[in-house]
N, CA, C and O atoms as a Tinker XYZ file with bonds, in Angstrom:
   452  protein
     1  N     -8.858000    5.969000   -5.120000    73     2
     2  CA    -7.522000    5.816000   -4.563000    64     1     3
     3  C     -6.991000    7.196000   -4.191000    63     2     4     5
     4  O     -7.258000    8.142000   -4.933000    81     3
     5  N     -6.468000    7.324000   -3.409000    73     3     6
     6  CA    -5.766000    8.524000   -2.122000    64     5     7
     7  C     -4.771000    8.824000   -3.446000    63     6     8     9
     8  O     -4.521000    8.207000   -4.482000    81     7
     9  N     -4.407000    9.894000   -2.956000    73     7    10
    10  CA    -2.927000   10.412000   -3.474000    64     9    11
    11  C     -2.064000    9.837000   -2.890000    63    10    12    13
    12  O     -1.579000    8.938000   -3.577000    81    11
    13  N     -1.518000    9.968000   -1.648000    73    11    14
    14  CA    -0.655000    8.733000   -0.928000    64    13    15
    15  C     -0.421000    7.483000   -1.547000    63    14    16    17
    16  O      0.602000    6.899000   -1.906000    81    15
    17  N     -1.675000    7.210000   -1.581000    73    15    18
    18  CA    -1.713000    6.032000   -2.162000    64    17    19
    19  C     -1.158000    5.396000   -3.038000    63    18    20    21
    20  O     -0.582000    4.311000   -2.968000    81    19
    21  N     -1.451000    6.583000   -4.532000    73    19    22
    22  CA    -0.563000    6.438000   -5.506000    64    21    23
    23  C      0.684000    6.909000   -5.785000    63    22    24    25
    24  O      0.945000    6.752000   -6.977000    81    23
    25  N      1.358000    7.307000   -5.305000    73    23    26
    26  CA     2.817000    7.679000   -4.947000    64    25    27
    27  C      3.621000    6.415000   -4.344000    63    26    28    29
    28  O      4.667000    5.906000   -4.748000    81    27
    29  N      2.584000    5.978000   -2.955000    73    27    30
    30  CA     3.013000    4.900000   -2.630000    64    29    31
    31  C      3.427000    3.190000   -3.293000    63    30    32    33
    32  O      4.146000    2.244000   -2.972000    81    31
    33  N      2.589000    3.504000   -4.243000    73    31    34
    34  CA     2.082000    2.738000   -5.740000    64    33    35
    35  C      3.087000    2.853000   -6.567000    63    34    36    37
    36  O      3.626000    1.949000   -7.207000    81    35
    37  N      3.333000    3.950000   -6.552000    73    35    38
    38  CA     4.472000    4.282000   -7.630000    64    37    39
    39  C      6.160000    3.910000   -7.083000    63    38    40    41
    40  O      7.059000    3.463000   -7.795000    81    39
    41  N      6.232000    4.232000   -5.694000    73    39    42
    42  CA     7.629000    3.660000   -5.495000    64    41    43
    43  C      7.491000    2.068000   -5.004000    63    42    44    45
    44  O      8.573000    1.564000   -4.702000    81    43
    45  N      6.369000    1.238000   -4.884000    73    43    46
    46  CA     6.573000    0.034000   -4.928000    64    45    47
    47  C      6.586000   -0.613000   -6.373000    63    46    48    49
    48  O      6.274000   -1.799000   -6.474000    81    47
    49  N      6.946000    0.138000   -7.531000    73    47    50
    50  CA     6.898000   -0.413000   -8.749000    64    49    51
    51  C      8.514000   -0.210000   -8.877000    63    50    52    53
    52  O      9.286000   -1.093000   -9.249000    81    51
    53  N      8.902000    1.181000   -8.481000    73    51    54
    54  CA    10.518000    1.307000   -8.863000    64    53    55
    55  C     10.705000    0.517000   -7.981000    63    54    56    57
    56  O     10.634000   -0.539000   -8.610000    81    55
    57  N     10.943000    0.187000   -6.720000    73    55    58
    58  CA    11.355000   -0.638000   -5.473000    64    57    59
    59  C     11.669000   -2.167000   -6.353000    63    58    60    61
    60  O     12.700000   -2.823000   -6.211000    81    59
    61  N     10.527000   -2.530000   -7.269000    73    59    62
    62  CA    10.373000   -3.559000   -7.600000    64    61    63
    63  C     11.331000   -3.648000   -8.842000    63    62    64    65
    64  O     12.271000   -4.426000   -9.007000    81    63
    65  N     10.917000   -2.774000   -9.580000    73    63    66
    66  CA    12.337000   -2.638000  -10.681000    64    65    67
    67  C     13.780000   -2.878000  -10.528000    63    66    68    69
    68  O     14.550000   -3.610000  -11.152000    81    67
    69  N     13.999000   -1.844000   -9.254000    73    67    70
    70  CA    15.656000   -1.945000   -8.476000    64    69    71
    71  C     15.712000   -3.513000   -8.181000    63    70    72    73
    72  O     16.710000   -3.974000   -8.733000    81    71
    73  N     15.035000   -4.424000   -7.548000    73    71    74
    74  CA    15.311000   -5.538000   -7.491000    64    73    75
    75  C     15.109000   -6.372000   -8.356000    63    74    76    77
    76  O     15.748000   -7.405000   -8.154000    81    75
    77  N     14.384000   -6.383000   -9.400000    73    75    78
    78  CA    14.153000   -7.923000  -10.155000    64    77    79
    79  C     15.136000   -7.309000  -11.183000    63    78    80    81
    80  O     16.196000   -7.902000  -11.385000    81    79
    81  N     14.839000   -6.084000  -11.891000    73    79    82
    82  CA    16.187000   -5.895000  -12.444000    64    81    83
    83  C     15.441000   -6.036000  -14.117000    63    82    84    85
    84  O     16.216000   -6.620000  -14.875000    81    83
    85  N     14.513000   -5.740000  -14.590000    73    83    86
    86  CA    13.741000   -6.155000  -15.758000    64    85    87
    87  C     14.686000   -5.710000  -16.791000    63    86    88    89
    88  O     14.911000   -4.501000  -16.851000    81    87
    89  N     15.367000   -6.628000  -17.742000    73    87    90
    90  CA    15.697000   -5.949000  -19.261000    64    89    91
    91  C     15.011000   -4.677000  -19.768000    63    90    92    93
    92  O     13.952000   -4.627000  -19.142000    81    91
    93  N     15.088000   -3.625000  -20.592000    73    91    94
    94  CA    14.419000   -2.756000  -20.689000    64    93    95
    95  C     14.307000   -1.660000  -19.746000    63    94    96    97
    96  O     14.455000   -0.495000  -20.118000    81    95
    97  N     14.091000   -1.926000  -18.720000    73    95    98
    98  CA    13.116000   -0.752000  -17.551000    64    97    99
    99  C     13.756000    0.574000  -17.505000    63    98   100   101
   100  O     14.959000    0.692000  -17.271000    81    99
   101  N     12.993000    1.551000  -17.717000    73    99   102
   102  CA    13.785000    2.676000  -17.619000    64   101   103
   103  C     14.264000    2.751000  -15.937000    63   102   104   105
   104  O     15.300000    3.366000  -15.685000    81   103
   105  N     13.726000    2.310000  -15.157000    73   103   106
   106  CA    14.053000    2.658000  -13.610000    64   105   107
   107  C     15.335000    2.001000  -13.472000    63   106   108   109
   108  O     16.183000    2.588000  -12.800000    81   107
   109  N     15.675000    0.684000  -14.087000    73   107   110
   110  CA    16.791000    0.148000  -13.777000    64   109   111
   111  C     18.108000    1.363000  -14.436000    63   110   112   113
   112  O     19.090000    1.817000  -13.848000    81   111
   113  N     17.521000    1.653000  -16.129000    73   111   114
   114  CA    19.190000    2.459000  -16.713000    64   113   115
   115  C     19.368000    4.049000  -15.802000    63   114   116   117
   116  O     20.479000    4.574000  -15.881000    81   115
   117  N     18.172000    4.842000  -14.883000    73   115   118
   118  CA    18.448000    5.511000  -14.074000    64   117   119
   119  C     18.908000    5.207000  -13.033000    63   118   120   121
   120  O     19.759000    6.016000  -12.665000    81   119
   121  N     18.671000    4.039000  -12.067000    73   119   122
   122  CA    19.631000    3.755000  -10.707000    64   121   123
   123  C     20.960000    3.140000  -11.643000    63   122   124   125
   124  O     21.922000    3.733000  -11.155000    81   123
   125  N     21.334000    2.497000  -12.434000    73   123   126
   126  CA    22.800000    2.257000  -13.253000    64   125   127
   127  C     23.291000    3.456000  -13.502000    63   126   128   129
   128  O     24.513000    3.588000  -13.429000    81   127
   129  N     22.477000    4.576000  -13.844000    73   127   130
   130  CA    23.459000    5.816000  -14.121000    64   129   131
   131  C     23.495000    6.492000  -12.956000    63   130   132   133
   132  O     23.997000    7.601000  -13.143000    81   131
   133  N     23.044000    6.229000  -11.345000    73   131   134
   134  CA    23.601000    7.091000  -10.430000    64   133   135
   135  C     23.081000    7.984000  -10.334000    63   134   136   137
   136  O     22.095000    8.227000  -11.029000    81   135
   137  N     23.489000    8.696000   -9.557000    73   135   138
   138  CA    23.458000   10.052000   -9.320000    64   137   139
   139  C     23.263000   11.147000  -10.192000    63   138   140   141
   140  O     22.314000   11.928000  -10.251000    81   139
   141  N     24.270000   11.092000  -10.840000    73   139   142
   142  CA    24.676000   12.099000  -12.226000    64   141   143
   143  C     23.317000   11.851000  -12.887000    63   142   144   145
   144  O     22.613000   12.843000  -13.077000    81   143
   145  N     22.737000   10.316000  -13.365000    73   143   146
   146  CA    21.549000   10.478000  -14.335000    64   145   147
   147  C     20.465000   11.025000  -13.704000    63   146   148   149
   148  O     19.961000   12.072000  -14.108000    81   147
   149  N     20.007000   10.355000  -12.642000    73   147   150
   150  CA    19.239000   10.706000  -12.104000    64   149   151
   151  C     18.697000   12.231000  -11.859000    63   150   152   153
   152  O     17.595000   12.775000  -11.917000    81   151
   153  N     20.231000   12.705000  -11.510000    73   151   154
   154  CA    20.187000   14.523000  -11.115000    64   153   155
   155  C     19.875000   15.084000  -12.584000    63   154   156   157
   156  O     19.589000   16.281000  -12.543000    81   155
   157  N     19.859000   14.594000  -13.722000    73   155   158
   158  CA    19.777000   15.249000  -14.947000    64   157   159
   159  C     18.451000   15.265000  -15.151000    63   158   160   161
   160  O     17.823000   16.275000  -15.470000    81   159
   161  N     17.928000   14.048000  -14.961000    73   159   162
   162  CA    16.823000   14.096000  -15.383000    64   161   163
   163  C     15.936000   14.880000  -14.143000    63   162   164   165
   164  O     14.915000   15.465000  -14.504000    81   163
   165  N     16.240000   14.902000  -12.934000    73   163   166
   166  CA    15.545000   15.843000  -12.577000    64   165   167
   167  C     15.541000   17.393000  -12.804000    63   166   168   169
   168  O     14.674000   18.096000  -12.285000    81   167
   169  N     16.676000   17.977000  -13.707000    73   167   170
   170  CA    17.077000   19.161000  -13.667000    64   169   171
   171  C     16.244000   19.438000  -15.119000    63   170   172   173
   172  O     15.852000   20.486000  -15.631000    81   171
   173  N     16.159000   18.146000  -15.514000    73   171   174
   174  CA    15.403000   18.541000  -16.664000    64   173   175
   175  C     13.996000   18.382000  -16.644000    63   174   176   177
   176  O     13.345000   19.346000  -17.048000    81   175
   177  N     13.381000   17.369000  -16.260000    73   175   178
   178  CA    11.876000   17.703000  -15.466000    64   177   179
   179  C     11.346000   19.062000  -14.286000    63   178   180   181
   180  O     10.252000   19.410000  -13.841000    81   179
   181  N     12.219000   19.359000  -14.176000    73   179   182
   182  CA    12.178000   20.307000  -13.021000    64   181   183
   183  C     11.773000   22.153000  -14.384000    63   182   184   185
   184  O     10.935000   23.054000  -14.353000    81   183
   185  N     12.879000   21.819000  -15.260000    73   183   186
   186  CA    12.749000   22.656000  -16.299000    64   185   187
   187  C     11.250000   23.115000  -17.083000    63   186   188   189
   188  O     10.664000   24.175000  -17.301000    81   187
   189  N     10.994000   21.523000  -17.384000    73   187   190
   190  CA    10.004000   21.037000  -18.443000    64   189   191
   191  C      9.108000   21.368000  -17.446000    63   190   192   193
   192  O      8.298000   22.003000  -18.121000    81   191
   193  N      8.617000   21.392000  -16.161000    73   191   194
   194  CA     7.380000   21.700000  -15.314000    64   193   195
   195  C      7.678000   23.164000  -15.413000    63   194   196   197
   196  O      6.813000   23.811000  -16.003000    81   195
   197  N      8.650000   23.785000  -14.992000    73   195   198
   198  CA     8.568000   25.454000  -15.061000    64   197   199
   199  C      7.840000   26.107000  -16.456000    63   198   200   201
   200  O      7.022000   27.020000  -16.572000    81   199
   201  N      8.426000   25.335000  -17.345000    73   199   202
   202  CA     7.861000   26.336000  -18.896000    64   201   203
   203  C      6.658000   25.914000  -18.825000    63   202   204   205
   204  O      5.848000   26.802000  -19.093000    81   203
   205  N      6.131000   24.754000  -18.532000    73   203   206
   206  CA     4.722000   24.111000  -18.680000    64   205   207
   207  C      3.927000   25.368000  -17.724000    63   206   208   209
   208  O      3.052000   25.971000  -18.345000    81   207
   209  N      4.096000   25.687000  -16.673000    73   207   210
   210  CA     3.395000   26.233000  -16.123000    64   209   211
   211  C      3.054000   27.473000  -16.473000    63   210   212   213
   212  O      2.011000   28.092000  -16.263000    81   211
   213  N      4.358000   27.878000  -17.213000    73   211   214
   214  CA     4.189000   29.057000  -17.626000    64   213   215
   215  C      3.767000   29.077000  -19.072000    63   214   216   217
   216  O      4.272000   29.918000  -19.816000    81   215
   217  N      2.858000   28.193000  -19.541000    73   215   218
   218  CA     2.623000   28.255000  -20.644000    64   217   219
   219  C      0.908000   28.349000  -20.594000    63   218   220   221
   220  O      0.140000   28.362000  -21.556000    81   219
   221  N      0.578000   28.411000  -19.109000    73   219   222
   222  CA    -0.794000   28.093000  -18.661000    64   221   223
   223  C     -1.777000   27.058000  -18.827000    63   222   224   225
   224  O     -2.999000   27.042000  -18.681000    81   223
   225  N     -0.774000   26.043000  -19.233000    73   223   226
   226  CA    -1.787000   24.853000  -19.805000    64   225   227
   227  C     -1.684000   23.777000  -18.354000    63   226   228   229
   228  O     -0.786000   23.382000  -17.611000    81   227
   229  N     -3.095000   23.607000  -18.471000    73   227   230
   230  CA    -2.983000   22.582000  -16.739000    64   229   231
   231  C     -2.746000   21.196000  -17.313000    63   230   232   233
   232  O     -2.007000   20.427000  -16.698000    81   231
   233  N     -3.382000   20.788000  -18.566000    73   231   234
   234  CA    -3.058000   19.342000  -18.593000    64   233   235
   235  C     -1.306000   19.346000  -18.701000    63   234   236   237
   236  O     -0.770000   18.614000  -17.870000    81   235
   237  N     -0.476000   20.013000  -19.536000    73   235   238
   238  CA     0.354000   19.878000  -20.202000    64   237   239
   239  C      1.065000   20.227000  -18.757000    63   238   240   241
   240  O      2.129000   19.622000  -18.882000    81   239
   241  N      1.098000   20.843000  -17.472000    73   239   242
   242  CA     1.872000   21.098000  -16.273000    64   241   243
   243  C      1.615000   19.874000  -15.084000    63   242   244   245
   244  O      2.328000   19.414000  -14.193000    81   243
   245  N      0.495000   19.652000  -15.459000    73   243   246
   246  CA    -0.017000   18.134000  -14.936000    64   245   247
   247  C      1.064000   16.688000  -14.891000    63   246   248   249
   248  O      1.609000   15.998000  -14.030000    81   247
   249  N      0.967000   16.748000  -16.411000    73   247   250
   250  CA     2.257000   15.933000  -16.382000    64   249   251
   251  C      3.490000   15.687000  -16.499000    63   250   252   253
   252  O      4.153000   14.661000  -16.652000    81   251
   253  N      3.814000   17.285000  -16.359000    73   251   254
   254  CA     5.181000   17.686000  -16.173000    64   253   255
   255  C      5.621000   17.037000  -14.680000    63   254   256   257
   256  O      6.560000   16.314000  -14.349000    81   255
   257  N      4.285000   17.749000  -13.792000    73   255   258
   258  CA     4.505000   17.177000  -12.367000    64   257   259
   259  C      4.536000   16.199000  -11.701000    63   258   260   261
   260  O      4.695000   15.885000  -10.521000    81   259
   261  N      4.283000   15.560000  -13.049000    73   259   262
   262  CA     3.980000   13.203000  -12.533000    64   261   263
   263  C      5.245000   12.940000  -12.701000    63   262   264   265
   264  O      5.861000   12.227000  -11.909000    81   263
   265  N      5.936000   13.634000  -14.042000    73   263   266
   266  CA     7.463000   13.112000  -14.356000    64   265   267
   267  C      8.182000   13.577000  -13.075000    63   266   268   269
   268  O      8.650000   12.610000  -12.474000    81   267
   269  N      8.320000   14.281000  -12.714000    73   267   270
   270  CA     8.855000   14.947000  -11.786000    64   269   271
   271  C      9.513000   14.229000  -10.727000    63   270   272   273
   272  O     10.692000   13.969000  -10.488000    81   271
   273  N      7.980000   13.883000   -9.936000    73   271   274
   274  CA     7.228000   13.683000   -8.866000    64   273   275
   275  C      8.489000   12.166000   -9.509000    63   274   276   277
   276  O      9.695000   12.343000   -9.344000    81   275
   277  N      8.127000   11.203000   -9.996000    73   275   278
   278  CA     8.513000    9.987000  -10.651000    64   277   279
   279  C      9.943000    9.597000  -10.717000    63   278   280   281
   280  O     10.586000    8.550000  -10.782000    81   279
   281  N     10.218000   11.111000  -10.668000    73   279   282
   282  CA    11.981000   10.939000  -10.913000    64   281   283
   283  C     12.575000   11.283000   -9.338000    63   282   284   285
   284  O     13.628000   10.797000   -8.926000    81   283
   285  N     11.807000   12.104000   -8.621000    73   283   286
   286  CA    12.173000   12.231000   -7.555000    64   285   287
   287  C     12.011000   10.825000   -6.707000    63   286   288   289
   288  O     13.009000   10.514000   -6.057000    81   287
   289  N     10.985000   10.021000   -6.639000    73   287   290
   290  CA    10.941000    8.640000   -5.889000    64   289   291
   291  C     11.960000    7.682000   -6.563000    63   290   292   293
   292  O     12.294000    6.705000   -5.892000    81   291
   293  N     12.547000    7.845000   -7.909000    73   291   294
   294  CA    13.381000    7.141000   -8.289000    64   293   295
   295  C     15.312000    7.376000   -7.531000    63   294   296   297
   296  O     16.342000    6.715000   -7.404000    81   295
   297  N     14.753000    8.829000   -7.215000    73   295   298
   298  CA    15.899000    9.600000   -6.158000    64   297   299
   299  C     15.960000    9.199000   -4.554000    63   298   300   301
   300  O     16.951000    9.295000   -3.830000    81   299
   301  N     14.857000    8.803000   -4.245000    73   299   302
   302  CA    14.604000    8.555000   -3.027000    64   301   303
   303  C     15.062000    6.861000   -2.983000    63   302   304   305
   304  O     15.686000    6.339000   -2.059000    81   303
   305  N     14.777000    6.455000   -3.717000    73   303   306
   306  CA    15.286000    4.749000   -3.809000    64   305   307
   307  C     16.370000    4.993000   -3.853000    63   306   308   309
   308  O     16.887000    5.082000   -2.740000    81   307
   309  N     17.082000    5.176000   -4.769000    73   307   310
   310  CA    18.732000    5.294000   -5.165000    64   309   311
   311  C     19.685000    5.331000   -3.961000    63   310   312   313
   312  O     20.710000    4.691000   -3.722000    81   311
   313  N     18.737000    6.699000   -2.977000    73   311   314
   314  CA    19.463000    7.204000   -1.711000    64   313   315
   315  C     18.730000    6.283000   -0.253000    63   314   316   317
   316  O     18.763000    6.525000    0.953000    81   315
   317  N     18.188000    5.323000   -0.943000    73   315   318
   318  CA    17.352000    4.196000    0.471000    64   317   319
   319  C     16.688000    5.202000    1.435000    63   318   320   321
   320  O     17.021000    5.317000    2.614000    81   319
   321  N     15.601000    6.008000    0.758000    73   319   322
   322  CA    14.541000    6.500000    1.575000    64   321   323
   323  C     13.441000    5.820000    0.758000    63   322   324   325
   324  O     13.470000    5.135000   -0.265000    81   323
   325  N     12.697000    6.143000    1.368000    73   323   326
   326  CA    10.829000    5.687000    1.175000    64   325   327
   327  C     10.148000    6.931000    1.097000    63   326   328   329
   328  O     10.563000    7.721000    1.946000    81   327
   329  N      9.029000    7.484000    0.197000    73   327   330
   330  CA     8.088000    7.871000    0.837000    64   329   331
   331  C      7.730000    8.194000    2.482000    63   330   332   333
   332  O      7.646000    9.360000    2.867000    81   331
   333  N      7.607000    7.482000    3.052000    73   331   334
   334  CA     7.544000    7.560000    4.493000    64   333   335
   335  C      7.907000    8.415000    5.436000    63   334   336   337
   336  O      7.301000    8.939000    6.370000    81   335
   337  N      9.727000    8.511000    4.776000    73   335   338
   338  CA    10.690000    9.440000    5.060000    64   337   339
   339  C     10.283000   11.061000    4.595000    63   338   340   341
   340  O     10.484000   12.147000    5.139000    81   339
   341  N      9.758000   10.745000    3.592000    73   339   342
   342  CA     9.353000   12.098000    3.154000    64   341   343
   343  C      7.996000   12.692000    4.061000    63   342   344   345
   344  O      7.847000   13.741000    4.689000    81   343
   345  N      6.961000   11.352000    3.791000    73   343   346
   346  CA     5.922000   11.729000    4.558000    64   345   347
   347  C      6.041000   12.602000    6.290000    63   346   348   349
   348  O      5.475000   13.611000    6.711000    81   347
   349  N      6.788000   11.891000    6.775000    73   347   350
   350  CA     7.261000   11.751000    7.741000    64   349   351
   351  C      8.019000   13.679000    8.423000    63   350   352   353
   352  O      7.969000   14.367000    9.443000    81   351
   353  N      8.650000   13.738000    6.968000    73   351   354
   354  CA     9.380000   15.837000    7.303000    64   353   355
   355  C      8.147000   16.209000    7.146000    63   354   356   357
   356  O      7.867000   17.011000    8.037000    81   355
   357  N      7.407000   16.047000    6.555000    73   355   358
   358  CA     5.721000   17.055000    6.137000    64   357   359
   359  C      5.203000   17.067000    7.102000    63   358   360   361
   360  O      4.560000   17.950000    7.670000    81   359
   361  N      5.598000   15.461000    7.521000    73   359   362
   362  CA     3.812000   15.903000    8.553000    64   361   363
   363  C      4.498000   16.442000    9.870000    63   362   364   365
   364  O      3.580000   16.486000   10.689000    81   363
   365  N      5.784000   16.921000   10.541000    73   363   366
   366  CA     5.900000   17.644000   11.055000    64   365   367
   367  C      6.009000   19.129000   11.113000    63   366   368   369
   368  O      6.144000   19.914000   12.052000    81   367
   369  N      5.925000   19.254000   10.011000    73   367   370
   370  CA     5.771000   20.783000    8.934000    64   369   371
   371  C      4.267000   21.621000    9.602000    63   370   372   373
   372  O      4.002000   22.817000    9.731000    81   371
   373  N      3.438000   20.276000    9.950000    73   371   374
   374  CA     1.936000   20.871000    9.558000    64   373   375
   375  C      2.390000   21.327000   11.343000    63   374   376   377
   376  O      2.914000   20.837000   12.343000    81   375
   377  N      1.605000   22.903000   10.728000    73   375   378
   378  CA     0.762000   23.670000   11.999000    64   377   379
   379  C      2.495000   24.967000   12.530000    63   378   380   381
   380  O      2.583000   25.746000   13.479000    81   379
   381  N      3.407000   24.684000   11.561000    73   379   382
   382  CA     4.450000   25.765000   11.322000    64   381   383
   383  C      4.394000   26.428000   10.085000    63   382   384   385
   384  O      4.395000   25.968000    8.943000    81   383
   385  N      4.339000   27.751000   10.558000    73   383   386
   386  CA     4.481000   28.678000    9.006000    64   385   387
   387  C      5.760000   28.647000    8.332000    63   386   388   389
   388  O      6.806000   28.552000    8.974000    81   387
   389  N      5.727000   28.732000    6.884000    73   387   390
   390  CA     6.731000   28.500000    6.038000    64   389   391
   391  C      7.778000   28.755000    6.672000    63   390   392   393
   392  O      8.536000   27.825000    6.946000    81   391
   393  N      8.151000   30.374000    7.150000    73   391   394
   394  CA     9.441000   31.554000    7.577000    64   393   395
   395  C      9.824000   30.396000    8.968000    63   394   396   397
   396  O     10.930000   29.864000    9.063000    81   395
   397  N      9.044000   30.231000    9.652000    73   395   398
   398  CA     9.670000   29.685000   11.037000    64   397   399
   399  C      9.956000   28.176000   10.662000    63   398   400   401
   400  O     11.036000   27.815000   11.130000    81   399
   401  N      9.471000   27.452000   10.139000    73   399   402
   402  CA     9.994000   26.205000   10.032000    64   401   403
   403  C     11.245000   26.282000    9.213000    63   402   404   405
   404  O     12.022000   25.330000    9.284000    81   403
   405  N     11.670000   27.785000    8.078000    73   403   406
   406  CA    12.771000   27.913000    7.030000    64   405   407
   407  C     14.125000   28.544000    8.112000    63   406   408   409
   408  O     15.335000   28.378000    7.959000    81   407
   409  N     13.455000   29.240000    9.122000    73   407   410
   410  CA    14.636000   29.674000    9.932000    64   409   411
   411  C     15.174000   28.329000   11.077000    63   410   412   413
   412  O     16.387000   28.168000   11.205000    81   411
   413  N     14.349000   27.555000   11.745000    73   411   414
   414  CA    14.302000   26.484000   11.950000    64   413   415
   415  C     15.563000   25.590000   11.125000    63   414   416   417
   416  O     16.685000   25.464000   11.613000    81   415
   417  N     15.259000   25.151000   10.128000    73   415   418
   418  CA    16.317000   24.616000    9.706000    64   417   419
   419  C     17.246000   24.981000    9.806000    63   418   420   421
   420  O     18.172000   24.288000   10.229000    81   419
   421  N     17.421000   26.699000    9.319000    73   419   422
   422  CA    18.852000   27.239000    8.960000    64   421   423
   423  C     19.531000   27.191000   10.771000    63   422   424   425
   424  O     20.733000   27.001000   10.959000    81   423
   425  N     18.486000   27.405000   12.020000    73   423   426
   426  CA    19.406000   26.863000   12.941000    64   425   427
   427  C     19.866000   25.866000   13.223000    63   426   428   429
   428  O     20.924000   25.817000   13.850000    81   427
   429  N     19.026000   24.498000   12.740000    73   427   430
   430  CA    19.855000   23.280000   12.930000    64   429   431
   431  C     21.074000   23.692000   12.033000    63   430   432   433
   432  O     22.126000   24.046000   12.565000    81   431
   433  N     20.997000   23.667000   11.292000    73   431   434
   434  CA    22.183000   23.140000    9.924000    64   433   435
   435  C     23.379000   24.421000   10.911000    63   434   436   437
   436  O     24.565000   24.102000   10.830000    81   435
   437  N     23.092000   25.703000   11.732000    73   435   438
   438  CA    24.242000   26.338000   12.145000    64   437   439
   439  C     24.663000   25.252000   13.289000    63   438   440   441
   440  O     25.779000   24.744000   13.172000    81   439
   441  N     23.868000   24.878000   14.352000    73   439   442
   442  CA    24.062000   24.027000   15.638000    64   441   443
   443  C     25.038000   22.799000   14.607000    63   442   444   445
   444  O     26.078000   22.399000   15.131000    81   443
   445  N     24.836000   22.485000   13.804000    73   443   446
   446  CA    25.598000   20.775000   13.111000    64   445   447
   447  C     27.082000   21.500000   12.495000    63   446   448   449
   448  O     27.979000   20.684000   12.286000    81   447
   449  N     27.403000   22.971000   12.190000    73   447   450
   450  CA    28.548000   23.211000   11.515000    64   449   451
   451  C     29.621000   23.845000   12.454000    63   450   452
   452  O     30.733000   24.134000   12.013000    81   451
């Protein structure tokens, strides 16, 4: 199985959570807490992957980056994107270097203010 794949895998399970609504599910008490929960727990996975990495251990940064990764598609539901959407900014990314696609933005976002 692709990486895609399983990502894709993974937000058709929250997708599925947000709707049936399972007693228990952790995906359901994060879209009930919004924003605010959601943003915590990414601020705190986001944390827990930094020290991991810097602790040099690959398994232990490994799955810092699944939680992560997990909480961010739970972010992407919340805000009615897909994967797709994401897929979708990347793959116009490919074949621009970091600096020009980063100045790039910063001119849209001046042209929109």
């Amino acid at each position: 199985m692709g990486e895609a794949e399983i990502l894709d895998r993974l937000f058709g399970v929250i997708r599925e959570r947000a709707e049936q609504r399972p007693e228990g599910s952790y995906v359901v008490q994060l879209l009930d807490g919004g924003l605010p929960r959601i943003a915590a727990k990414l601020r705190e996975e986001t944390e827990e992957l930094i020290e991991a990495a810097g602790e040099d251990d690959r398994d232990h940064t490994a799955r810092e980056a699944a939680d992560l990764l997990f909480h961010v598609w739970v972010l992407l539901g919340a805000a009615g994107l897909s994967p797709d959407d994401v897929y979708g900014v990347l793959g116009e990314r490919f074949g621009i270097g970091g600096l020009a696609e980063k100045a790039t933005r910063a001119e849209r976002k001046g042209a929109e203010d």
